[in-house]
N, C-alpha and C positions, 0 to 999 in steps of 0.2 A: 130229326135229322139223323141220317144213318149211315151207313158207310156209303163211300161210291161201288159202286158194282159195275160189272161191264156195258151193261144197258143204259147209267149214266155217261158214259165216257163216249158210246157210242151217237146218244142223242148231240151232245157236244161237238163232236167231229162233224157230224152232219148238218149244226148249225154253223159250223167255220163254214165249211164249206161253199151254202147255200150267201152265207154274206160277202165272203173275200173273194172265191174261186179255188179251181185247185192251181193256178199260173201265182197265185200269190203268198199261198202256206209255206212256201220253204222261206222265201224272205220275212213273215210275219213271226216265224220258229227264230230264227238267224236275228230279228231285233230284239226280242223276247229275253232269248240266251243271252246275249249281249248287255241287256237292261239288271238282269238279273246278277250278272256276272261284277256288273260296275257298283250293284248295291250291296255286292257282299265285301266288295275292295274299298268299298267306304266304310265299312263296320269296321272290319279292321283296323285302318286308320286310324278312327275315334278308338278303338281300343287300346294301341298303340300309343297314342298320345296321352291317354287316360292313365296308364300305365305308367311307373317312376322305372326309368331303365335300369338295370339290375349292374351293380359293378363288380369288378375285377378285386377291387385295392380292397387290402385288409381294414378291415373296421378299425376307427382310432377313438380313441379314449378322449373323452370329453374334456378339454381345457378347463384346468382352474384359475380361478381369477385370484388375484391377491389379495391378502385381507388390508383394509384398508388403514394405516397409521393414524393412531391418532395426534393431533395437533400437539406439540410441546408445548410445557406449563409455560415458555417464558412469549411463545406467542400467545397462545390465550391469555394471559395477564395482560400483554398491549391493546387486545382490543378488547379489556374489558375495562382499561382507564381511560381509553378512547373515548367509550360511548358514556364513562360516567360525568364527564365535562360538559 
């Protein structure tokens, strides 16, 4: 397989031709463009959506959570006479 050369493009035209006509290549050019045009605005799309949108607002620092209390001696002493019963 090698490059196209003008000899390919020519054979090409001249099979459009011989199957569509020439009353029908401009409309055949015209849904082509169109088709092509509709798959490139769908990439996009998907890229777009693929995409995390990029913002404005200054980055913010990660919330700390609070360190969690421990229980006082005189509630853990209730349940632990609770459960000795």
């Amino acid at each position: 397989m090698g490059e196209f050369s003008i000899m390919h493009i020519l054979v090409v035209a001249i099979i459009l031709l011989v199957f569509f006509g020439p009353s029908r290549l401009p409309g055949l050019g015209q849904s082509i463009g169109k088709a092509i045009r509709g798959f490139k605005d769908g990439l996009s799309e998907t890229q777009n959506d693929v995409q995390p949108p990029t913002s404005t607002a200054p980055p913010q620092a990660p919330r700390q959570i609070p360190p969690v209390e421990e229980a006082s001696t005189e509630a853990s002493s209730i349940k632990s006479e609770k459960y000795k019963s």
